[in-house]
N, C-alpha and C positions, 0 to 999 in steps of 0.2 A: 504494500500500500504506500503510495508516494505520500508525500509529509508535507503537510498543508501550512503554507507561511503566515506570519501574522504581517499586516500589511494596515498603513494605516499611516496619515500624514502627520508624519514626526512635529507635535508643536508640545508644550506645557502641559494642557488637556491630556492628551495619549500618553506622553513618558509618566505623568501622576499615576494613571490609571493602569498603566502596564504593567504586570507581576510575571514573574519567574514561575512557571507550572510544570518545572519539572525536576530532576535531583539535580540535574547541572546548569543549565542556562537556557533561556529563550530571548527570542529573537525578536524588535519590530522591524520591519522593513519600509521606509521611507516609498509613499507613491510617487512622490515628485521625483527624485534624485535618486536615480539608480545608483546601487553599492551602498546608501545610507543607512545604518542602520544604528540600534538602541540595542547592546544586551545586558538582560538582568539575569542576575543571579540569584539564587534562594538567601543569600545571605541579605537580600534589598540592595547591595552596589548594582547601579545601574550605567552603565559606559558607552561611549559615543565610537563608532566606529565607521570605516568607509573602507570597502574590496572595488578590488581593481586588476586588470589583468596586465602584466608586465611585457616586455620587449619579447619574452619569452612563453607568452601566452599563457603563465604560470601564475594562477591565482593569489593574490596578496591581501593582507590584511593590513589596514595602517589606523593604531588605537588612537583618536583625537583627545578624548579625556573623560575622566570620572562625570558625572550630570552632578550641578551644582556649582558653585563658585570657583573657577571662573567660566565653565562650558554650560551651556544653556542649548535648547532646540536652535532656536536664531543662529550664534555664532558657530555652533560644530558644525550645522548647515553651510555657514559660508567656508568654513575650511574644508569641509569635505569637497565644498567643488575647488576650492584651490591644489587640493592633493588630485582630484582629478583631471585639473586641470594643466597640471606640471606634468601628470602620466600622459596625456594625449601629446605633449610638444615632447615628448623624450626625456623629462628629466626625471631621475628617479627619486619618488617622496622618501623615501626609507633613507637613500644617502644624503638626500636634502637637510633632513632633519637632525641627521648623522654630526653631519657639519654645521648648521646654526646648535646644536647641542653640545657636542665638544669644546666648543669655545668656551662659554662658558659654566657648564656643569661642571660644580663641583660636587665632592663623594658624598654629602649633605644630599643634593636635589636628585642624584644618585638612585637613595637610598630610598626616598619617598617613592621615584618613581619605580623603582624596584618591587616594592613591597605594595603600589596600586595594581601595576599592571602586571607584573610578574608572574600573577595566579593564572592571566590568560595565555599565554605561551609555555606553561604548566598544570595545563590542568590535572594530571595524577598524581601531581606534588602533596604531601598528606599537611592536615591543615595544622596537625601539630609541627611538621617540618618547619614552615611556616611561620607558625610562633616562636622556636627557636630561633628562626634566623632573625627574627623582629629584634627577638630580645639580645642577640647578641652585636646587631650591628648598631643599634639603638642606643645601649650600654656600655657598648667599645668603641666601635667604629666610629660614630657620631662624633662622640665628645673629643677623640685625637687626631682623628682625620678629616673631620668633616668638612674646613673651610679648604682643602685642598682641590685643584681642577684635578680632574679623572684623569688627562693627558698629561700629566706634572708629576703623577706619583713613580716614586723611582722603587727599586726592591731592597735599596736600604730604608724606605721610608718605611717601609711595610715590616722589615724583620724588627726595626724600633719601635714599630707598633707590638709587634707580636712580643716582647719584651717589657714595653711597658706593662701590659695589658697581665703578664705573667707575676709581675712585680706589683700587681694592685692599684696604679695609676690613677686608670680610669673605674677608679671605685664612688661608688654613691657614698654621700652619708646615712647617715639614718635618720636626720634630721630633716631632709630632703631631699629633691632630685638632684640630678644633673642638668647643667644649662646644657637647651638640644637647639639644635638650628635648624634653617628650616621652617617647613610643617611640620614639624614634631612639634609635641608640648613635652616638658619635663614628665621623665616617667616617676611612676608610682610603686611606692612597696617597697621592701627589704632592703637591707644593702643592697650592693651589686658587689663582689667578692672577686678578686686576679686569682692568680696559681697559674701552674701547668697544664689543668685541664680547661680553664676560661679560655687561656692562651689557643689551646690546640681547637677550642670549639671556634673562637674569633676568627681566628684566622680562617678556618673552614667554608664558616658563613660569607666570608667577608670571599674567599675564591667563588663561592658559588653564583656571587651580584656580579663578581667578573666576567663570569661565564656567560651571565644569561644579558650582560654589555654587548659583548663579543657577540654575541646570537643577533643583539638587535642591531649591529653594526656600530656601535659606538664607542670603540676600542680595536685593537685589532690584534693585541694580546693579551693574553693573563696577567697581571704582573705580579702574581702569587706563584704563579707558577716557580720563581727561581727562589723564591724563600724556600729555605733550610726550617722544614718545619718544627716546631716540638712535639712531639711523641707524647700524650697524654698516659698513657701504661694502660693497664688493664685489671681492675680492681678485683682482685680473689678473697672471697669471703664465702668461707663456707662451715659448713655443720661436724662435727665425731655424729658417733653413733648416738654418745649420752648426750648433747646437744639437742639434739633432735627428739630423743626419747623425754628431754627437760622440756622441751617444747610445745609438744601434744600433749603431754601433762597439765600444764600450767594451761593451756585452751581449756582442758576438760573441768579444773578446780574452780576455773575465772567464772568460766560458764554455769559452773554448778550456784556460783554467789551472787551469780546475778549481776558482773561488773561487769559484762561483754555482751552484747546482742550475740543470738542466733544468725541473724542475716549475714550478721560480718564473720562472724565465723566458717560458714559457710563459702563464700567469697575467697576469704584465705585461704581455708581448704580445697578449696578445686584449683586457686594458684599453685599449690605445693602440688598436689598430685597431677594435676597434668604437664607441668612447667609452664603455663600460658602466661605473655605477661599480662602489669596489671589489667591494662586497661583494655586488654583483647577481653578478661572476664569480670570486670566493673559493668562492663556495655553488652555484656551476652543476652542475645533474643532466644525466644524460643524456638523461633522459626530455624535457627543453625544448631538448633541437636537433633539428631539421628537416634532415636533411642535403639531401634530395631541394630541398626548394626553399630552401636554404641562409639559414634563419635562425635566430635563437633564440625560444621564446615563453616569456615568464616570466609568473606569475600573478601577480595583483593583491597577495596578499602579498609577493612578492618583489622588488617595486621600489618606490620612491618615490614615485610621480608614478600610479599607477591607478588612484587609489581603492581601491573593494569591485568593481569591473565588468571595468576592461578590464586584459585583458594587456598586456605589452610588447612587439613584436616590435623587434628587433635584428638587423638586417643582416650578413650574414656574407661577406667576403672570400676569395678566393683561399686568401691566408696564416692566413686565419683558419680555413679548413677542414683544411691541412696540420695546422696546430698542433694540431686536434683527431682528427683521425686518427690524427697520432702519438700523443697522448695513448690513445686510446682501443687499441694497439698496444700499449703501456708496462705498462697495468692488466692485473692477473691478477685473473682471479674478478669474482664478480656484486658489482659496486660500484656506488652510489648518483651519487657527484660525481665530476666529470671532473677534481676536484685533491682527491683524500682526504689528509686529514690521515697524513702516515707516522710519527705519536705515535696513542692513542690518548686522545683529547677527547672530549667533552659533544657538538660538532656535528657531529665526522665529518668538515668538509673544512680545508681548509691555512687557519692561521690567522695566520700570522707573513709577512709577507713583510719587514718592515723590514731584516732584516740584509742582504739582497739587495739590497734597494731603495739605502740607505745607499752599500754599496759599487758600486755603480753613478751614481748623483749625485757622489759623492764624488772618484769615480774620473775624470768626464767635466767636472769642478769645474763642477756645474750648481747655483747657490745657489740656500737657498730653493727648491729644486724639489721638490712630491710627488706622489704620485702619482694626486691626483684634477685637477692642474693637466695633465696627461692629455687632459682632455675640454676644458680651454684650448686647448691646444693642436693637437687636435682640428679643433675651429671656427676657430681663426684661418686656419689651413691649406686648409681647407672654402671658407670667403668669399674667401680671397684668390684662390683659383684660380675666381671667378666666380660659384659657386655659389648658388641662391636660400638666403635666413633659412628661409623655410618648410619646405625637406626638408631642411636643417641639423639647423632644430629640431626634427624630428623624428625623424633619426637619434638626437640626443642624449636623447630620451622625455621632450621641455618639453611639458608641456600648455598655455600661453600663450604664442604670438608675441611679448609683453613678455619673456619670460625671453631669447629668442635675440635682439632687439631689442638687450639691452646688450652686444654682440659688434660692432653693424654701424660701431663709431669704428675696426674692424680692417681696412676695407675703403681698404688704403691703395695697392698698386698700382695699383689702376684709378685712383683720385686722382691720381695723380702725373702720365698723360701728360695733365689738365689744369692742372695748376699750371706744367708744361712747357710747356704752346703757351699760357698765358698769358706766359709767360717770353719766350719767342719776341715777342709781339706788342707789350710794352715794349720790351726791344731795337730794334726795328723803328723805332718812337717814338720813340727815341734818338736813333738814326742822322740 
């Protein structure tokens, strides 16, 4: 069935009235001005755009701007026949813009427009990815690099950044924000904290606005590329046997007192016993369990590791099917997730587990323990009992054998009865 356009003369009237009717974006279509077009998204951003066909007869997009101050129906109107009208004599909008852009953007107007339009030439991009990068370039990048021009930054400028940013620099107070330039306003909340892993996340964020420069033509290299990155490590925390046996203890006594809900308990426990992380099982629908052949199937937006193609499947336990039985026992009425929010929030499912969490570490005195050290603890337990890396990693939804590979220096039982009968065969030697 061919897919039926929305069409309608782009004024104040329609862009008001026009809503996003689907999970990703819809479309108006200008009568007057072919290629004009308005798309909203579910999120209410509503963006001005204008297609056009190139030298190459190869269909282009060129984003005019957010609806709202400063782009209006009026004015996108008249720029979209400007961009069409530079494409009819040969010039091309995309390097047009390239060039009045370059001049003067700096990593400030950069970043804004990064984080406006960025989503559209990503749309698979997860929308916590997203948030990160907001927060990191926001919090670092902003405040140390920001009045610089984009064609100005050299790769010492950037390993100083990546330095500063290590050493706590570009730290908030607690007292307030940081001065943001720009359309930004001062951000809100906690400190903002340096080290070696701010550093390795900054910088990361900070390559990926390079990149997605570079895509839009307004750069013509990375200039992250030649920083000597820092190495963030890879934080190992995991469980003994008595650990773990202090842990399901301390759920069961808390539980009994009445100082821990049921729902969160539950939550946590299908964390531990599947490895999922948190928030694949905070946002679990009912629609994605499989009771019959006892798994879960998560779609590609809702996990990590899938890309735009494959789902997840996730394995389900004994314990892990009681837990969702009772659950599913517990809920009155037609609900969406098997842990609805009991406030009523923006997502609908349980959003808080800390205060549980807390009193359960707290209580079993398990330091520095949280609760995505979980899927540590997981794997440790997985290999030691013999088990191959390959259906390890797969339980855990690693898409490369390297990722469960940094687990196999846990393989220390089997180690030991040959460090033993080498023990044995010096003694021997001895005698």
């Amino acid at each position: 069935m061919q897919k039926v356009k929305n069409r309608a003369r782009i004024s104040k009237r329609s862009v008001d009235a026009f809503k996003c009717y689907g999970q990703n974006r819809s479309r108006l279509w200008d009568t007057d001005l072919k290629g004009f077009c308005l798309c909203a998204y579910p999120s209410g951003r509503k963006v001005y755009l204008v297609g056009y066909r190139n030298r190459r007869k190869q269909y282009c997009w060129y984003t005019i701007g957010k609806h709202g101050d400063p782009w209006s129906p009026d004015n996108a109107r008249e720029k979209a026949k400007e961009i069409l009208g530079d494409n009819a004599r040969g010039i091309s909008p995309a390097k047009k813009a390239a060039r009045a852009y370059t001049n003067t953007l700096t990593l400030s107007k950069l970043i804004d427009l990064y984080l406006d339009e960025g989503p559209l030439d990503k749309p698979d991009k997860r929308a916590s990815s997203w948030k990160v990068d907001k927060g990191n370039l926001n919090n670092h990048a902003r405040p140390l690099l920001g009045k610089f021009l984009i064609d100005e930054l050299k790769t010492s400028d950037l390993s100083k950044f990546q330095n500063d940013v290590m050493k706590g620099i570009s730290r908030r107070k607690k007292t307030g924000g940081i001065a943001l330039s720009g359309n930004a306003s001062s951000t809100k909340g906690g400190p903002v904290r340096g080290g070696r892993g701010a550093a390795a996340h900054a910088i990361r964020s900070l390559s990926a606005l390079f990149g997605w420069a570079m895509y839009r033509g307004l750069i013509k290299t990375n200039p992250c590329g030649q920083v000597r990155k820092i190495q963030d490590g890879t934080r190992e925390r995991y469980l003994t046997r008595e650990q773990a046996q202090c842990f399901f203890n301390t759920i069961d006594k808390l539980l009994e007192r009445q100082e821990i809900t049921q729902s969160q308990v539950d939550c946590i426990e299908l964390i531990a016993y599947t490895a999922a992380r948190r928030g694949e099982i905070q946002a679990l629908r009912w629609n994605e369990i499989d009771f019959e052949r006892r798994f879960l199937v998560l779609p590609p937006i809702r996990h990590k590791t899938g890309g735009v193609n494959q789902p997840k499947v996730i394995v389900l336990t004994d314990e892990c099917i009681q837990i969702l039985k009772r659950r599913r026992a517990q809920i009155k009425g037609d609900v969406n997730f098997v842990f609805p929010s009991s406030r009523i929030c923006k997502k609908g499912y349980i959003q808080n587990l800390s205060h549980s969490w807390a009193k359960i570490v707290g209580t079993a005195e398990l330091d520095d323990f949280r609760i995505h050290d979980l899927r540590h603890a997981y794997a440790s337990f997985a290999i030691n009992a013999g088990l191959p890396l390959k259906v390890i990693g797969a339980n855990l939804g690693h898409k490369r054998s390297s990722t469960t590979e940094r687990y196999a220096h846990l393989i220390v039982d089997a180690r030991r009865s040959v460090s033993d009968e080498v023990q044995e065969i010096y003694n021997d030697l001895r005698n």
